[in-house]
NUFIMAR-343739 format. One line per field, with one value per residue (C-alpha): residue number from 1; residue in three letters; x, y, z. Coordinates in steps of 0.2 Angstrom, whole numbers, plus 5000, padded with zeros to 4 digits. Example, Ala and Ser with C-alpha at 12.3 -4.5 7.8 and 13.67 -1.06 7.14 Angstrom:
BEGIN
lumdo: 1 / 2
mitor: ALA / SER
u: 5062 / 5068
v: 4978 / 4995
w: 5039 / 5036
***
This chain:
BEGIN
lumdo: 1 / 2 / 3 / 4 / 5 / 6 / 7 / 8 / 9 / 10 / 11 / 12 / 13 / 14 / 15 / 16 / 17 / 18 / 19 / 20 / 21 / 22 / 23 / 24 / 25 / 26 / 27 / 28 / 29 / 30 / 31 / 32 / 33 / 34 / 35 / 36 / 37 / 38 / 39 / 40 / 41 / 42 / 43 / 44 / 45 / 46 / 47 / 48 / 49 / 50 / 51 / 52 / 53 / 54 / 55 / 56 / 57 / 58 / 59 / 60 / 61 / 62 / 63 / 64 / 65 / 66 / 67 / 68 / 69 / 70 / 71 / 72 / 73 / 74 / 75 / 76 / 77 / 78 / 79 / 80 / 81 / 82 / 83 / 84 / 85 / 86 / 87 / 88 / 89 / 90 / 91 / 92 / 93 / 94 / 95 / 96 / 97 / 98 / 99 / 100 / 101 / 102 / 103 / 104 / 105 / 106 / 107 / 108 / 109 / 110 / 111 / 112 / 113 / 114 / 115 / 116 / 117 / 118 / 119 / 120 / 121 / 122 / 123 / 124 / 125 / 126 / 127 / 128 / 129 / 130 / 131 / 132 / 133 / 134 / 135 / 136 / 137 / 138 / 139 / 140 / 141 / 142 / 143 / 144 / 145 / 146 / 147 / 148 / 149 / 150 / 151 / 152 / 153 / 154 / 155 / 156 / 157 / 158 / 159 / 160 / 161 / 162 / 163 / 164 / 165 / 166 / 167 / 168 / 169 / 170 / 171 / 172 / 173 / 174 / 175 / 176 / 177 / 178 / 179 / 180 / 181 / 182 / 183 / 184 / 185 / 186 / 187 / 188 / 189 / 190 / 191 / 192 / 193 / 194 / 195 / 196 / 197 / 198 / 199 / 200 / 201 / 202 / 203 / 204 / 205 / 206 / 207 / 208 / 209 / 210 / 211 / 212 / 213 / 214 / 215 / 216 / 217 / 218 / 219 / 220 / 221 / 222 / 223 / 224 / 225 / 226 / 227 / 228 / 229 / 230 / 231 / 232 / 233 / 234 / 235 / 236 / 237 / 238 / 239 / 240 / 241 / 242 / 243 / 244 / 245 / 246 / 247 / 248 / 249 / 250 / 251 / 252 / 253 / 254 / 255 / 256 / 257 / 258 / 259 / 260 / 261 / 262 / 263 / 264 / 265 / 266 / 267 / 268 / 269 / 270 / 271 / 272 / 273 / 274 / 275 / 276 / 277 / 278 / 279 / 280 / 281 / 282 / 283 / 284 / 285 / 286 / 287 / 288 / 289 / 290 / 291 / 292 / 293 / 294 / 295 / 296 / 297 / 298 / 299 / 300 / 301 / 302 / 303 / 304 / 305 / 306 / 307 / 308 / 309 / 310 / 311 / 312 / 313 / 314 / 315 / 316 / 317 / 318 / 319 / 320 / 321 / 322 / 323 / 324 / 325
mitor: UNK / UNK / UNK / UNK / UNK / UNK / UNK / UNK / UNK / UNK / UNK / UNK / UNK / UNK / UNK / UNK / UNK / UNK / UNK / UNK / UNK / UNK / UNK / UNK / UNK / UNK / UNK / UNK / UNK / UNK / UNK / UNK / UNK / UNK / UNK / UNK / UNK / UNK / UNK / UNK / UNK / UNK / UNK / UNK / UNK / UNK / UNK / UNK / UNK / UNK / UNK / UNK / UNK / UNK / UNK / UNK / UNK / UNK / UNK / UNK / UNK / UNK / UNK / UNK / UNK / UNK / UNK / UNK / UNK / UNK / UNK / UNK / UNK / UNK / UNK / UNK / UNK / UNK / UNK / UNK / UNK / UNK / UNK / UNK / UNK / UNK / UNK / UNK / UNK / UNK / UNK / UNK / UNK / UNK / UNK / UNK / UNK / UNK / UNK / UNK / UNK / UNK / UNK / UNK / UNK / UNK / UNK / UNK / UNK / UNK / UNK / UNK / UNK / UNK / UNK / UNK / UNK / UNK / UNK / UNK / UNK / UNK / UNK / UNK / UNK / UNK / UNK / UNK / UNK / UNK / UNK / UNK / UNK / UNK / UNK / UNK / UNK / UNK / UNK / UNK / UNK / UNK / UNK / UNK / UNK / UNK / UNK / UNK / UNK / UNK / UNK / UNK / UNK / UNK / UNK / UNK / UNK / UNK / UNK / UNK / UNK / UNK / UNK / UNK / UNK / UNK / UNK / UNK / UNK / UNK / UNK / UNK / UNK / UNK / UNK / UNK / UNK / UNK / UNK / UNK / UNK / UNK / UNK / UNK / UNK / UNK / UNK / UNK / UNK / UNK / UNK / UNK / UNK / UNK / UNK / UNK / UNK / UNK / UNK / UNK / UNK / UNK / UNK / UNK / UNK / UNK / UNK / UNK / UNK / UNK / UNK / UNK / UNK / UNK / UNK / UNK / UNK / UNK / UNK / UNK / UNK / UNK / UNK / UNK / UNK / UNK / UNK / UNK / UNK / UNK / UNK / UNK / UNK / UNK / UNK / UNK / UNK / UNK / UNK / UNK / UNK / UNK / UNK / UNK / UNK / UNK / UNK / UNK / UNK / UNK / UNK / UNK / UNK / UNK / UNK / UNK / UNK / UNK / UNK / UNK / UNK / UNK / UNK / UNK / UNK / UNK / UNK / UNK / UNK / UNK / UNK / UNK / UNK / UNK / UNK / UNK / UNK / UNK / UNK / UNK / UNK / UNK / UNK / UNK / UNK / UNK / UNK / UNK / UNK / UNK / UNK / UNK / UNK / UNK / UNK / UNK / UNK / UNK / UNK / UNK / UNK / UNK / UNK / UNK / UNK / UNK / UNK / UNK / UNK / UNK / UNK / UNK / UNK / UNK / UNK / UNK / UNK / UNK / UNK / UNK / UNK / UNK / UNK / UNK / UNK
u: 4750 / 4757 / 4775 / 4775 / 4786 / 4789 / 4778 / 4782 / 4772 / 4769 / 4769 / 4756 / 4738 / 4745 / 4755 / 4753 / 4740 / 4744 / 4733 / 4738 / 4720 / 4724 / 4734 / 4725 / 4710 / 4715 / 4725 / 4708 / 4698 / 4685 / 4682 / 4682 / 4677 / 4693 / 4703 / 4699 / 4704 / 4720 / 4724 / 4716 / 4727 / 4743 / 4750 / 4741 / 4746 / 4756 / 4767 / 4768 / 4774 / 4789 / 4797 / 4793 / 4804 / 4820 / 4816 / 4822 / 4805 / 4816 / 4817 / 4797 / 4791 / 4802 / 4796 / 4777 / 4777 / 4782 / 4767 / 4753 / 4762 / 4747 / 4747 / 4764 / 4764 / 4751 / 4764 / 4778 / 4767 / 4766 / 4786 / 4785 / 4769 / 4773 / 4769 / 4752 / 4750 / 4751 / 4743 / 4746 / 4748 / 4734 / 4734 / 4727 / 4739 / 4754 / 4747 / 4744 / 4766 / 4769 / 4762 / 4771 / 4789 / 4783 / 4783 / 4799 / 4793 / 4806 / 4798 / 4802 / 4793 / 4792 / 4785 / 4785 / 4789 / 4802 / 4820 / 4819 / 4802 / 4803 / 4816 / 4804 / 4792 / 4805 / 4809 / 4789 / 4785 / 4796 / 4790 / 4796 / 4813 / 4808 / 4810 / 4824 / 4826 / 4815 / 4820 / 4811 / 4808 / 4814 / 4832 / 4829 / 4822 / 4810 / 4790 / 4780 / 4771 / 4786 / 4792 / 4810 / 4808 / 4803 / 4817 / 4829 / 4820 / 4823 / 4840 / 4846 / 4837 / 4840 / 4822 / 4814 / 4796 / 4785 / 4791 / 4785 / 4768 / 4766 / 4752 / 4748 / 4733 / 4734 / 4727 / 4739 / 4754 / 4749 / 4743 / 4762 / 4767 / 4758 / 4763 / 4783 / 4779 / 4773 / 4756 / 4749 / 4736 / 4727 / 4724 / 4706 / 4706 / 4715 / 4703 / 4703 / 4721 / 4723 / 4711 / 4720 / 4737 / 4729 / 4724 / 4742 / 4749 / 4758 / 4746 / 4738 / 4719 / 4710 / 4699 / 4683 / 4664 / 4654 / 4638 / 4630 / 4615 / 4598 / 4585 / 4567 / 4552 / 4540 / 4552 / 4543 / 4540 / 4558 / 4562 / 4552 / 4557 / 4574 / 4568 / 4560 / 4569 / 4588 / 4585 / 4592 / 4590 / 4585 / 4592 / 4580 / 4571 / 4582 / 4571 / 4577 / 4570 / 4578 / 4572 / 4559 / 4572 / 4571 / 4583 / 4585 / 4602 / 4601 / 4611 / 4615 / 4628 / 4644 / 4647 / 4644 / 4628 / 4613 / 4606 / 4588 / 4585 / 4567 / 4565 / 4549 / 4562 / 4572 / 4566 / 4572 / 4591 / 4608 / 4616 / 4632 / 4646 / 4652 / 4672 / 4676 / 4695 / 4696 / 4695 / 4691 / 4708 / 4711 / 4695 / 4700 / 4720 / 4713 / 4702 / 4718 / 4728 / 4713 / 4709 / 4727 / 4726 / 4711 / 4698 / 4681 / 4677 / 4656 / 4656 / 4670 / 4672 / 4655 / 4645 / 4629 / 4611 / 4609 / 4628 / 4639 / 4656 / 4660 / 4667 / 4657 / 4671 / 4665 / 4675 / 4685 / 4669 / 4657 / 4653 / 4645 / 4656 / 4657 / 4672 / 4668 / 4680
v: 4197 / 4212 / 4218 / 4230 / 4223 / 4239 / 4248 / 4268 / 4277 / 4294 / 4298 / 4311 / 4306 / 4288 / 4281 / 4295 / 4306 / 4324 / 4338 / 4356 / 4358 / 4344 / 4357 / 4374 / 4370 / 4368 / 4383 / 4392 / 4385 / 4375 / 4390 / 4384 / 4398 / 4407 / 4393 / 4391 / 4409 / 4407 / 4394 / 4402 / 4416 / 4417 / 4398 / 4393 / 4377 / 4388 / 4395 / 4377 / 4371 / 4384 / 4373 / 4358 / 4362 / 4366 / 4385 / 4384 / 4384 / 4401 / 4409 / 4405 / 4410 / 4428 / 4432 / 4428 / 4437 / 4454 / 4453 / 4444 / 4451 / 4449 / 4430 / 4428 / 4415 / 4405 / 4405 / 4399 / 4385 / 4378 / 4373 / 4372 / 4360 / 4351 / 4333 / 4341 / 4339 / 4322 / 4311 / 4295 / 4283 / 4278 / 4260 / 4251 / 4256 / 4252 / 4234 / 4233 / 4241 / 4227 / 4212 / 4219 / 4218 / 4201 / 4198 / 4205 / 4218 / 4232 / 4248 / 4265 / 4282 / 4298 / 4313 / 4332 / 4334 / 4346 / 4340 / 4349 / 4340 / 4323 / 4316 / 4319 / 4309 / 4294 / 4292 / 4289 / 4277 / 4262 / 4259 / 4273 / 4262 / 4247 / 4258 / 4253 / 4273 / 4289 / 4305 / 4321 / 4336 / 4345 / 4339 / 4338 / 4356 / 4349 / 4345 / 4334 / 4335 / 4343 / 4327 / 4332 / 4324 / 4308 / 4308 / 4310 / 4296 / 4285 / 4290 / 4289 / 4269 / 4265 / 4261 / 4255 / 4267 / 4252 / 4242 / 4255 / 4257 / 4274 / 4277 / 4295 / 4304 / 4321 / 4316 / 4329 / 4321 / 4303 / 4308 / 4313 / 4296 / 4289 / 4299 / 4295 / 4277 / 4272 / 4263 / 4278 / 4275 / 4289 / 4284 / 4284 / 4271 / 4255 / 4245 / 4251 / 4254 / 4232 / 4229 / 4235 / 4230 / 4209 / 4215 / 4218 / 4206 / 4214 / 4207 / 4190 / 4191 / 4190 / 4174 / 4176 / 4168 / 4178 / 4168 / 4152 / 4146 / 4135 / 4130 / 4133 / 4129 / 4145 / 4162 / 4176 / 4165 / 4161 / 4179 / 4186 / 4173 / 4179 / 4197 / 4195 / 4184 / 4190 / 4206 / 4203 / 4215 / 4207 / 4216 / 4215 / 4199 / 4191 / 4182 / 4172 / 4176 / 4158 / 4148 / 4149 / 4152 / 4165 / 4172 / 4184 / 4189 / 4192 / 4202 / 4200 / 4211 / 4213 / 4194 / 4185 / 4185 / 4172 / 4168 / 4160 / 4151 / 4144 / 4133 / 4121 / 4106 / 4109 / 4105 / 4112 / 4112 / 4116 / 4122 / 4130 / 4140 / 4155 / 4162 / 4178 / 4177 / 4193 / 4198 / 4192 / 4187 / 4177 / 4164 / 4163 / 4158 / 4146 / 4137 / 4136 / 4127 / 4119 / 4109 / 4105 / 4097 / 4085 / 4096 / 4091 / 4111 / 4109 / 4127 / 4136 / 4154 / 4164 / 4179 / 4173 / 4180 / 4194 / 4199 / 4189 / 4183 / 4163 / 4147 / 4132 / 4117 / 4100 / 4101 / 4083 / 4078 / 4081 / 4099 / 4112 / 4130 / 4145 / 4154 / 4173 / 4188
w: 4272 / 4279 / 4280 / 4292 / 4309 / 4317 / 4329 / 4330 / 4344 / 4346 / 4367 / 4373 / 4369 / 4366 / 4379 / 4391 / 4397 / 4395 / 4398 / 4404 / 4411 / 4425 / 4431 / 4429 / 4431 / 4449 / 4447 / 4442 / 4455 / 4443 / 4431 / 4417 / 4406 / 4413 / 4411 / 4393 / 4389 / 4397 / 4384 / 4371 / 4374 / 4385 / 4388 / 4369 / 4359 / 4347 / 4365 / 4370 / 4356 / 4352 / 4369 / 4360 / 4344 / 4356 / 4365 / 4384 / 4395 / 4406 / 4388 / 4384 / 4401 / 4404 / 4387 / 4389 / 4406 / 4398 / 4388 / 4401 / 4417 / 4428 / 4426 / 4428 / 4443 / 4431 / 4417 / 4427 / 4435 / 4417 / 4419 / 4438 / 4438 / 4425 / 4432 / 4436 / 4419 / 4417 / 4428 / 4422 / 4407 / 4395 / 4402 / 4390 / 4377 / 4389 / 4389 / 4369 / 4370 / 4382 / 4370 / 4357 / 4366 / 4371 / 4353 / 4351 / 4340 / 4337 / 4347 / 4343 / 4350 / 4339 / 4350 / 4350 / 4366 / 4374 / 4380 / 4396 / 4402 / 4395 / 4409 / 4420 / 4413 / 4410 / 4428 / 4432 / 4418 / 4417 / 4400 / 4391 / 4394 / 4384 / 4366 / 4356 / 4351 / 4353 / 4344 / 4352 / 4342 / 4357 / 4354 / 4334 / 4335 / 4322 / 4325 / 4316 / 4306 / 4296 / 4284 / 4291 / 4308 / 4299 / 4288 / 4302 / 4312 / 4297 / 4296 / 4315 / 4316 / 4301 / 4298 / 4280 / 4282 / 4272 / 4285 / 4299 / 4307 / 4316 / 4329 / 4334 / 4339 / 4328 / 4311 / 4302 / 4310 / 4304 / 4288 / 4284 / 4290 / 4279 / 4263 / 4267 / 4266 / 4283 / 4288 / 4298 / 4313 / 4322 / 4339 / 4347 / 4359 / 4364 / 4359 / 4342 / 4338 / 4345 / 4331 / 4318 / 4326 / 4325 / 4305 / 4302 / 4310 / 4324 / 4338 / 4339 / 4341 / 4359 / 4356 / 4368 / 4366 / 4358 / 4359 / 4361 / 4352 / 4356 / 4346 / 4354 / 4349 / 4352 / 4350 / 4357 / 4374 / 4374 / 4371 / 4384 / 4395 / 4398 / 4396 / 4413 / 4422 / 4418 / 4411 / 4395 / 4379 / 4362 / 4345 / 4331 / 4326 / 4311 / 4299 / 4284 / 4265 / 4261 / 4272 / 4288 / 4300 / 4313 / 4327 / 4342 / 4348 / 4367 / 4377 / 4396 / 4404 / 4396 / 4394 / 4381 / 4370 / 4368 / 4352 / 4350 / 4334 / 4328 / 4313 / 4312 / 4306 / 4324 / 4341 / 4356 / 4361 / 4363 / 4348 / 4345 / 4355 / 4342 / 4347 / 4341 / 4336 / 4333 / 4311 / 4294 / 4293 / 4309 / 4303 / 4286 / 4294 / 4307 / 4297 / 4284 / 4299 / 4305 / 4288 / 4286 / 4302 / 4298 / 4307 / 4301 / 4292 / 4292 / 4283 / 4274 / 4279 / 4273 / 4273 / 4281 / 4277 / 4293 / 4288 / 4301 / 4292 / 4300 / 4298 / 4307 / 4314 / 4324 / 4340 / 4343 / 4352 / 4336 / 4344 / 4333 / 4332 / 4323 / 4322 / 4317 / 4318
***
C-alpha cells in the first residue's frame, strides 16, 4: 500500500495552459516560420526563464531591446500581453485537483514562474486558491530543476518528500523529484496522470461498464450482424488453445464494448456485464471486501488466456460479473 498522502503540482503545462505562441502568433500574423525564429532567438526559453528565477521583466526587456532593437514592440508585448499567453486551464487536471481537495488531500504547487506575472493568473483561476502553500522560483530566485528549490519547499511546509507525489510536465524537473525522495509523475494527459493517482491511492477509481457478453450460436453471422446494422468494429478473433471457445470484442461508439462468445456446450444468451474499476489493484481490493462480506466470489482475481486480468462475482440476484481493472 502506498504512503504517499501529498499531491504537489507543478502549474504551467499542468493546471494551466501556457504558451507564448497564443500570443505571437497573432502578433506575426500566422507566420509561423517567423514566429519560430523569434523564439528561437530574441524572446528564447533561456531569456524567459532569467524572469522566472527573480530578474524584473523592465530589467529583461530594456536589456533585450538594446540588442534586437527592431523588435522591440514584440519584446515588450511578452510582459504587456501576458494573459494572451494563457488562455485557460487544462480542465481536466483542475477536475482530477478538485477530487483531491474533496478528499481532503493536502495540495501544494511547485512552479517556475515569475513573481511579477503570477498575480495575475491568481485572480483568473479560483483554483490556484485552494493550495495550502505554493513557493515560486520567481520569489525563491531558485528554478527547478535545481535540488535547492526542493529542499526549500520541504523546509518552508514542513513536508516529509517519501510522503510527497509531484506532478510536472518537464521530465528533467521530475526526475529530480524523484531522486530527493518524492514519487515523481511527468504529466502527459489527465487521463493518464488520474490512473496513476487511483494506483497510489490518492484517487478512488471511475467504475464504468466495460462490456457485456452473449453467447451465440454461429459467430461470424453474429459478427457481421452488428458490423452492418450498427456499425460496430470487431478486434481480432480470440480463440482458446484450451478449450473450443471463441470470442469477438465489439466496439460501437465510445460506450461500452460487446463481446460475442461461441462454445458448442453454450446456446444463445445473455451472459455477463464486465465493470472496469479502474486497476489491478482496485479488483484485487474489492474482491477482498466483497468475500469478507459473503459475496458469492465465482472466480478469484486471474490472468485469463487472451490477457484480461478479472474477478467474476454473482450479483444478489445470481448475476454473472467480471470485475477487471
Amino acid at each position: 500500500m502506498s504512503n504517499r498522502s501529498i499531491a504537489v503540482f507543478d502549474l504551467g503545462g499542468v493546471l494551466i495552459d501556457w504558451n507564448p505562441r497564443y500570443l505571437y502568433r497573432k502578433l506575426f500574423a500566422g507566420d509561423d516560420t517567423a514566429m519560430e525564429h523569434f523564439l528561437a532567438t530574441v524572446c528564447t526559453p533561456s531569456w524567459n526563464a532569467q524572469q522566472d528565477a527573480g530578474r524584473p521583466f523592465a530589467e529583461a526587456c530594456a536589456s533585450l531591446k538594446l540588442s534586437h532593437p527592431a523588435h522591440a514592440d514584440l519584446i515588450d508585448a511578452w510582459i504587456q500581453r501576458q494573459e494572451e499567453m494563457v488562455p485557460g486551464p487544462i480542465l481536466g487536471t483542475v477536475d482530477i485537483l478538485a477530487e483531491l481537495r474533496a478528499r481532503q488531500v493536502p495540495l501544494y504547487a511547485l512552479s517556475n514562474w515569475s513573481a511579477e506575472t503570477f498575480p495575475i493568473s491568481l485572480k483568473r483561476f479560483d483554483f490556484l486558491q485552494w493550495f495550502q502553500g505554493i513557493v515560486l522560483s520567481g520569489e525563491v530566485r531558485l528554478l527547478k530543476p535545481d535540488p535547492r528549490i526542493f529542499q526549500l519547499f520541504f523546509e518552508i511546509h514542513a513536508i516529509d518528500p517519501s510522503h510527497a507525489v509531484y506532478i510536472d510536465d518537464l521530465e528533467r524537473n521530475v526526475e529530480a523529484a524523484t531522486a530527493l525522495g518524492m514519487h515523481g509523475i511527468v504529466f502527459t494527459d489527465p487521463p493518464a496522470l488520474r490512473s496513476e493517482l487511483v494506483e497510489l491511492g490518492l484517487l478512488d477509481p471511475v467504475v464504468r461498464i466495460d462490456h457485456v457478453a452473449a453467447w451465440v450460436v454461429d459467430l461470424e453471422r453474429a459478427r457481421a450482424f452488428y458490423e452492418r446494422w450498427f456499425k460496430a468494429a470487431a478486434g481480432p478473433m480470440y480463440s482458446s488453445s484450451k478449450r473450443n471457445f471463441k470470442s469477438y470484442f465489439l466496439s460501437l461508439g465510445s460506450g461500452a464494448r460487446l463481446e460475442l462468445m461461441t462454445a458448442p456446450t453454450e446456446s444463445a444468451r445473455a451472459a455477463h456485464l464486465a465493470v472496469s474499476v479502474g486497476s489491478r489493484d482496485a479488483v484485487d481490493r474489492l474482491i477482498k471486501e466483497m468475500k469478507a462480506a459473503g459475496v458469492r466470489i465465482v472466480s478469484p482475481p486471474r490472468l485469463t488466456g487472451d490477457g484480461y486480468y478479472e474477478a467474476v462475482i454473482a450479483d444478489s440476484e445470481g448475476n454473472l460479473l467480471e470485475i477487471t481493472p
